[in-house]
C-alpha positions as CSV (number, residue, x, y, z in Angstrom):
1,X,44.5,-31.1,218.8
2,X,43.5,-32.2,222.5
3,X,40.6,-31.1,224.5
4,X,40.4,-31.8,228.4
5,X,37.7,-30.3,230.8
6,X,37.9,-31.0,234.6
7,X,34.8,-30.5,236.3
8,X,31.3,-31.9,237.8
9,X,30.0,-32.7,234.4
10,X,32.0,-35.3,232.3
11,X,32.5,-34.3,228.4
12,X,31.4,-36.6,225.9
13,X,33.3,-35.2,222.9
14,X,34.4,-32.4,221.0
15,X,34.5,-30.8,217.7
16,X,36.7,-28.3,215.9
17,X,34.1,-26.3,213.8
18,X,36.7,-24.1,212.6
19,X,40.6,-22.7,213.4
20,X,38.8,-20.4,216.1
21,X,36.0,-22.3,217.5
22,X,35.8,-25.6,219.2
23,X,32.1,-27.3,220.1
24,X,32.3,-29.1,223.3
25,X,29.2,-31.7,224.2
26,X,28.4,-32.5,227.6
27,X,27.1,-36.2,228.6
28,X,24.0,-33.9,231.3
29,X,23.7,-30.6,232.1
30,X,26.3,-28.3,233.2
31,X,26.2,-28.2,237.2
32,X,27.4,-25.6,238.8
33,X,30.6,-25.7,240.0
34,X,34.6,-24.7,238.5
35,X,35.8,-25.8,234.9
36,X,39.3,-26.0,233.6
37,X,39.4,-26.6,229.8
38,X,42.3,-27.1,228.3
39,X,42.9,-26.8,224.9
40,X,46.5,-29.0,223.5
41,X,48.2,-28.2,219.8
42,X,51.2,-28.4,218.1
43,X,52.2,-25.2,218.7
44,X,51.3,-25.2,222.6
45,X,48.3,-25.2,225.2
46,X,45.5,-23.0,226.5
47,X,43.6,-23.2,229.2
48,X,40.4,-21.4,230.6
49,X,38.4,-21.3,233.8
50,X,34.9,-21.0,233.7
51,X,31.4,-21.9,235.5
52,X,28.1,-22.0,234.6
53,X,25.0,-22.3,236.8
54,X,22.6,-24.9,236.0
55,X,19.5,-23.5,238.5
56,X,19.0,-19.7,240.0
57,X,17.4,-19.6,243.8
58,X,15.0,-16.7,243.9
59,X,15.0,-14.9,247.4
60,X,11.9,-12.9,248.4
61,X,9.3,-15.2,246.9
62,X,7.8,-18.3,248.0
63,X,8.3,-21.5,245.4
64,X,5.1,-21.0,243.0
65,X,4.5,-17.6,243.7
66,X,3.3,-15.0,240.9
67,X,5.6,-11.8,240.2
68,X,4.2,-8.7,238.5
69,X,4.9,-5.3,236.5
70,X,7.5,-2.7,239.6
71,X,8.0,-6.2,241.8
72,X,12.1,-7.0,242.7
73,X,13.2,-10.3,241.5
74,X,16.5,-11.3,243.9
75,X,18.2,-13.8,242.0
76,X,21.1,-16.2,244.6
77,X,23.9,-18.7,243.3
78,X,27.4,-19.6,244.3
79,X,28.2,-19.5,240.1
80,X,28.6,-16.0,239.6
81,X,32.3,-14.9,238.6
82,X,33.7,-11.3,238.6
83,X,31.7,-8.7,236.5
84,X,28.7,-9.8,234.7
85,X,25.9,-9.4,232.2
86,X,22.7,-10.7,233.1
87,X,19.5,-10.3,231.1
88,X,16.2,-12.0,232.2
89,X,14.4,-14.5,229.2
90,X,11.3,-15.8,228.7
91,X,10.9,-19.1,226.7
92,X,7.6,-17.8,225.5
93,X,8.1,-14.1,224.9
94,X,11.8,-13.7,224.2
95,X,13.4,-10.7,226.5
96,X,11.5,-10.0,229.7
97,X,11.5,-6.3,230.1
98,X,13.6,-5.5,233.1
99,X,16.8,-3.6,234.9
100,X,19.1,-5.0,236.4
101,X,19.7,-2.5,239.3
102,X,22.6,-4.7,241.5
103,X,24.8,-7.5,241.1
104,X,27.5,-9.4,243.1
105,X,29.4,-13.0,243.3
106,X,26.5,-14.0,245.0
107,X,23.5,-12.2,243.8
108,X,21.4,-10.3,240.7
109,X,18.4,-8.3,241.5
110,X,16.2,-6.8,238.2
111,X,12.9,-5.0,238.5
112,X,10.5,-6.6,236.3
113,X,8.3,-3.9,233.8
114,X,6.5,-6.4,232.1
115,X,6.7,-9.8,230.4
116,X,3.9,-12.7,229.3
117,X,0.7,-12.9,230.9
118,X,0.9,-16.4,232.6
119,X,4.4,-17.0,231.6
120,X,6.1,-19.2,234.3
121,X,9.3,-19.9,231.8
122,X,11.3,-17.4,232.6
123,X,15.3,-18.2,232.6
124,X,18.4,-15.8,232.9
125,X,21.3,-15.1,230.4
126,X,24.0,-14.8,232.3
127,X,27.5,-13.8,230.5
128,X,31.1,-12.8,232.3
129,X,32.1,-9.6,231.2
130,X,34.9,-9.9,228.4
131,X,34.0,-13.2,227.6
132,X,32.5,-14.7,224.4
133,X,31.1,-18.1,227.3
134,X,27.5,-17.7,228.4
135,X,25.0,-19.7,230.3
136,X,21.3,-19.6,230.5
137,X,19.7,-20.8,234.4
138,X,16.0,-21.6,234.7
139,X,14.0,-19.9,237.3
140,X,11.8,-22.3,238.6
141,X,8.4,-21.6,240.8
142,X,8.1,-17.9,239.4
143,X,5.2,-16.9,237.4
144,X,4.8,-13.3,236.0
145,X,1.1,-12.1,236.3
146,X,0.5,-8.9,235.6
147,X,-3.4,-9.0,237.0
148,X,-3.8,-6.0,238.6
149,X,-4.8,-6.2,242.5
150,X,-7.2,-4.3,244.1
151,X,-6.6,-4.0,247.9
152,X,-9.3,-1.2,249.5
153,X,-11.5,1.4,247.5
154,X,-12.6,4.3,249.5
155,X,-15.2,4.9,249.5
156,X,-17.3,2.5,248.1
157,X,-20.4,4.9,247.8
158,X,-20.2,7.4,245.7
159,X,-21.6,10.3,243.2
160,X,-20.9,11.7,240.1
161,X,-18.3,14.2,240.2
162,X,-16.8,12.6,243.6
163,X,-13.3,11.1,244.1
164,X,-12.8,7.1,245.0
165,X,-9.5,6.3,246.4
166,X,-8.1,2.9,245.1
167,X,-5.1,1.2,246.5
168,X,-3.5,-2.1,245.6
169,X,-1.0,-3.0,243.6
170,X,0.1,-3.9,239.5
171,X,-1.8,-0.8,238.8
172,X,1.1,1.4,237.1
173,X,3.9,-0.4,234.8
174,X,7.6,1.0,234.8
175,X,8.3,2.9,232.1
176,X,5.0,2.7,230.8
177,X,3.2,6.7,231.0
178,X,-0.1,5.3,230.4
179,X,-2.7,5.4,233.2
180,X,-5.0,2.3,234.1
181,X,-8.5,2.5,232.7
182,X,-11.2,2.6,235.6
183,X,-14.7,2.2,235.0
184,X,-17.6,2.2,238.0
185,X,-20.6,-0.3,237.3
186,X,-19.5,-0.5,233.2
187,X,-19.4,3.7,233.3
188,X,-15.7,4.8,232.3
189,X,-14.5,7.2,235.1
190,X,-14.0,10.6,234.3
191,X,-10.5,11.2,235.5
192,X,-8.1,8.5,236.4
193,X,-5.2,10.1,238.7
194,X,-1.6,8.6,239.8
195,X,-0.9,9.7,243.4
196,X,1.9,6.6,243.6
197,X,2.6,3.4,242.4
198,X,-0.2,1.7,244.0
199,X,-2.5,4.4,244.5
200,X,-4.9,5.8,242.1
201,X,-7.8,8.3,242.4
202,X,-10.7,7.8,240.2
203,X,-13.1,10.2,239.8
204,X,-16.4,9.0,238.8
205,X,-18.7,9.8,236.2
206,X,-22.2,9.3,235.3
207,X,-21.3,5.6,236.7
208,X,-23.5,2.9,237.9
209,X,-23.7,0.5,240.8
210,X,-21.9,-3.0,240.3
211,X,-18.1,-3.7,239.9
212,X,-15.3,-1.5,239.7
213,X,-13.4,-2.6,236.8
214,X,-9.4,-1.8,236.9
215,X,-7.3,-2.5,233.3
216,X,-3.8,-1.9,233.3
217,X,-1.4,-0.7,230.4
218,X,-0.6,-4.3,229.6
219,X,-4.6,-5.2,229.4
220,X,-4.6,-6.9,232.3
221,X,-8.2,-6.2,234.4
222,X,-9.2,-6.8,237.5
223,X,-12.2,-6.2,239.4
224,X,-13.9,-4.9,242.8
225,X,-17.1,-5.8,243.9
226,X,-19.8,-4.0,245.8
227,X,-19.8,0.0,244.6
228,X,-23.0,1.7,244.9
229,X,-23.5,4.7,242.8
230,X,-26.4,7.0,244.2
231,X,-27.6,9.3,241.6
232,X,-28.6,12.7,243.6
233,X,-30.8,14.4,241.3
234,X,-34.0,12.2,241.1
235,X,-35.8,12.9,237.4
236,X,-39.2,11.9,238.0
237,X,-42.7,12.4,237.1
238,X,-45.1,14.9,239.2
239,X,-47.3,12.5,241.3
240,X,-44.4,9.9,241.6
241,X,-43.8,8.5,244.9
242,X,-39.9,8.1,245.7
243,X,-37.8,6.8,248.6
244,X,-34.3,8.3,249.7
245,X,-31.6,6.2,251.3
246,X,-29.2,7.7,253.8
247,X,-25.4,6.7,252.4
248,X,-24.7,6.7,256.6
249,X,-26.0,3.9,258.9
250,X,-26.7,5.9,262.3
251,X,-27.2,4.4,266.3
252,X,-29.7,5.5,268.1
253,X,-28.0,7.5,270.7
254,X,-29.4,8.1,274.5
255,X,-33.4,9.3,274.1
256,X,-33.1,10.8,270.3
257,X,-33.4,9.5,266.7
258,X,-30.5,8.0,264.7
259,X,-31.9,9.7,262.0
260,X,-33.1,13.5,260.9
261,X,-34.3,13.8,257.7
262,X,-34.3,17.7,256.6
263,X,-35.5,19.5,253.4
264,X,-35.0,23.1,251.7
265,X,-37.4,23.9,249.8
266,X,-35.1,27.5,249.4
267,X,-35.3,28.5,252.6
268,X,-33.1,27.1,253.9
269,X,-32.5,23.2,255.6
270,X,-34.9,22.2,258.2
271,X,-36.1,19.3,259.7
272,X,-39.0,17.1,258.1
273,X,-42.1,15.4,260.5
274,X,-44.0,12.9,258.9
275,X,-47.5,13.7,257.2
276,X,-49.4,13.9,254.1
277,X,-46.4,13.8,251.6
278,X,-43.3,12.5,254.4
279,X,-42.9,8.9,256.5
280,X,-40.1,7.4,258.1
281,X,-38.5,10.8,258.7
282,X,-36.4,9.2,261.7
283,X,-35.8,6.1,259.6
284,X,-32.6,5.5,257.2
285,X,-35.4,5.2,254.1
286,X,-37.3,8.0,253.7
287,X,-40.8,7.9,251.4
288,X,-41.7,10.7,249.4
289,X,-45.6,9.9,248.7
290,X,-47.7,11.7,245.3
291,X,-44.9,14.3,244.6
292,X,-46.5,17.9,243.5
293,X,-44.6,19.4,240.7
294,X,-43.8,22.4,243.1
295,X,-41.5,20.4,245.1
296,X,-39.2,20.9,242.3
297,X,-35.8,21.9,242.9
298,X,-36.1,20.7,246.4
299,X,-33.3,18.9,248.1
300,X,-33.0,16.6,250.9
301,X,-30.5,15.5,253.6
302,X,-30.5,12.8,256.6
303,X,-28.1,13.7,259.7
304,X,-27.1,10.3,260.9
305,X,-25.6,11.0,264.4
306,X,-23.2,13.9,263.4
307,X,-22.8,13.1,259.9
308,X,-24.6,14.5,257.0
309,X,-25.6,12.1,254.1
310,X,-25.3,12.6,250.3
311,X,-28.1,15.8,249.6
312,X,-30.9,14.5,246.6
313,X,-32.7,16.9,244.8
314,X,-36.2,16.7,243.1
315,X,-36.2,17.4,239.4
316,X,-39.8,17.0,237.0
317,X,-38.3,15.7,233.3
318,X,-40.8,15.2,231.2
319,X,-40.0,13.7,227.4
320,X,-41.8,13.6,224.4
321,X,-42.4,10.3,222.8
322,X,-40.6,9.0,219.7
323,X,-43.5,6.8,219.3
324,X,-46.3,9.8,219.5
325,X,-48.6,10.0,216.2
326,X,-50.3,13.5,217.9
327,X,-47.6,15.9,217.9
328,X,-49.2,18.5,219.8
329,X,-47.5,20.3,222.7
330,X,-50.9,20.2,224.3
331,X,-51.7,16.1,224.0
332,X,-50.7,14.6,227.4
333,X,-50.9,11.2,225.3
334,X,-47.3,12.3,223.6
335,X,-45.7,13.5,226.8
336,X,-43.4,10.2,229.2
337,X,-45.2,11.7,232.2
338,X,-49.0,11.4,230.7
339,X,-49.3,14.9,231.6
340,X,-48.9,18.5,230.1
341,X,-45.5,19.9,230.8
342,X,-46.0,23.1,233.5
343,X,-43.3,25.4,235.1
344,X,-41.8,23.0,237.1
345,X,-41.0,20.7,234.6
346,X,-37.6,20.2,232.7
347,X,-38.8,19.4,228.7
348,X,-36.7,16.9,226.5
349,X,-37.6,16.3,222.8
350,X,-35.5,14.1,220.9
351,X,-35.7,13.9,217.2
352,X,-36.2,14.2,214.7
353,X,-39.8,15.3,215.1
354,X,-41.7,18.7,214.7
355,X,-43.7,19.7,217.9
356,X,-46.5,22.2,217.4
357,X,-47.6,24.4,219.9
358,X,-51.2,25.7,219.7
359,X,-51.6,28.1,223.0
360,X,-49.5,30.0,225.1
361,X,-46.8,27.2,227.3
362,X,-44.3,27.4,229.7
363,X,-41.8,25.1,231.0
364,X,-38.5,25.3,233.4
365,X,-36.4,24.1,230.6
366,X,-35.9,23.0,227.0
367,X,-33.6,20.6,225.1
368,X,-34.0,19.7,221.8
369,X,-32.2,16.8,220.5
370,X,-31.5,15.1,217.2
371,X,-33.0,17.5,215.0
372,X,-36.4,18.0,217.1
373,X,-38.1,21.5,216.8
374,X,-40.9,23.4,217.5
375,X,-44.0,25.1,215.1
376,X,-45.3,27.8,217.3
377,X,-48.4,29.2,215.8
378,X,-48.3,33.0,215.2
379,X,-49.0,35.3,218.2
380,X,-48.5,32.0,220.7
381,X,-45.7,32.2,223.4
382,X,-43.3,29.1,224.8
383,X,-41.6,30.9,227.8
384,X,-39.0,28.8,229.3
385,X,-38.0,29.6,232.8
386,X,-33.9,28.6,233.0
């Protein structure tokens, strides 16, 4: 038996592993280009055509550039023959999940769904349809990252309950139904919405200010600085002094204020003039001085030019103290506030601990917690207002 191959890359030897295979070694690495091999026996001659591809150009991506989860990989060569396989590899993870969705002489495209974080080794298995020959081609200058990007969140002040718009991209991964976890200031959103690929709405929850933490269904995070949560309802004590922010910044416009601060006390809205509890009523910051426990309920707005900000209401909470050796309803020692819960306030008792309750009390709410209760003495009333 003979062996010949014509081509750009000379042959070293050969070897006949069995009747139906033949091992041929090559001196470098097959370039690309066309191969005869031709096969000599007693009983005649064979000959087959064939050509690898040594390197893949990628088209659509700068040399060094990262490729993540829904991108379009555009694969160029001149090696390509007839109908083809062609299955993206990864030295470090094995099969790179992707489609290949066209293919000519000339060209592969695959969308990528996912692969190894950091992986920049990522080759293709090319094989000729209907034949047993196959070649692998590096991919140079591509690295997957599947770090998900965050573009523009809107907006970027926000309450509980409201919805933030995030856009960017490597946010959703093909073929993967699982949505990307969001969190605002270490707070897990409440709901997490898919509007497209690269758009999510995030609605938050209890949240916090700080970052805005995006994780993706391949574990990947990412974050976005600068959120500000504003917490509306103000729990405070009766006497505190407070100060509201506008969530607008206004401009002074002509001879009026850029800012009207308004209050309804259950009237109605109206606007506020500074005095013995109010200052900096035309300023962004607006003080609440000494608080009276009747203001609760109230709620507050600025109008900055034509916009309304974010409305805050006033609530009184006032706990009782795990640490409290007198557990007398009556004791203001025992209560957060240092005072005697009244009418206005909103009670919290967390367990587990027995509160007695010597005289007749009333509050604007109640919640025990933790198996707290209550020892009201016979013929004494609690009366809890809502």
């Amino acid at each position: 038996m003979s062996v010949f191959i014509m081509g750009p890359s000379p042959m070293t030897s050969y070897s006949v592993m069995n009747p139906n295979v033949i091992e041929v070694n090559f001196a470098i690495p097959l370039q690309p280009g066309s191969y005869v091999l031709q096969v000599y026996t007693n009983y005649g001659q064979a000959k087959l055509v064939f050509s690898p591809f040594a390197t893949l150009a990628v088209n659509g991506f700068p040399l060094n550039t990262k490729i993540g989860p829904g991108d379009t990989l555009t694969l160029s060569t001149s090696s390509f023959i007839g109908n083809y396989s062609g299955t993206l590899m990864s030295k470090t993870c094995g099969t790179v999940s992707s489609y290949m969705i066209s293919q000519s002489l000339n060209q592969a495209k695959f969308v990528i769904f996912s692969d190894c974080q950091g992986d920049n080794q990522m080759y293709m298995h090319y094989q000729p349809e209907g034949s047993c020959q196959s070649a692998d081609a590096d991919i140079g200058g591509i690295t997957f990252d599947a770090t998900p990007v965050i573009s523009s969140v809107d907006p970027l002040t926000a309450r509980k309950g409201d919805t933030v718009t995030i856009k960017g991209k490597y946010f959703n991964i093909p073929n993967n139904p699982a949505l990307p976890e969001i969190s605002f200031g270490g707070v897990k959103a409440d709901t997490v919405i898919k509007v497209a690929n690269n758009i999510l709405k995030a609605v938050v929850g209890a949240g916090a200010s700080g970052d805005i933490l995006l994780k993706n269904a391949l574990n990947v995070s990412s974050t976005y600085t600068g959120f500000t949560f504003v917490d509306t309802a103000k729990k405070i004590c009766p006497g505190s002094t407070i100060t509201l922010t506008s969530n607008w910044e206004g401009i002074a416009i002509c001879c009026g204020y850029a800012y009207y601060w308004q209050v309804d006390d259950g009237t109605g809205f109206k606007d506020l003039s500074d005095g013995l509890y109010y200052s900096g009523v035309h300023q962004r910051t607006l003080t609440i001085s000494n608080i009276p426990s009747s203001f609760a309920g109230y709620k507050y707005r600025c109008l900055t030019n034509v916009v309304y900000s974010f409305t805050h209401t006033i609530n009184f909470v006032n706990t009782f103290l795990t640490t409290a050796t007198n557990h007398n309803w009556e004791n203001a020692t025992s209560w957060s506030c240092g005072t005697v819960p009244d009418a206005y306030t909103d009670v919290v008792i967390d367990g587990p601990v027995v509160v007695n309750i010597n005289s007749n009390k009333v509050c604007r709410s109640l919640t025990l917690k933790n198996g707290a209760s209550l020892n009201v003495l016979p013929g004494v009333h609690l009366t809890i207002l809502y």
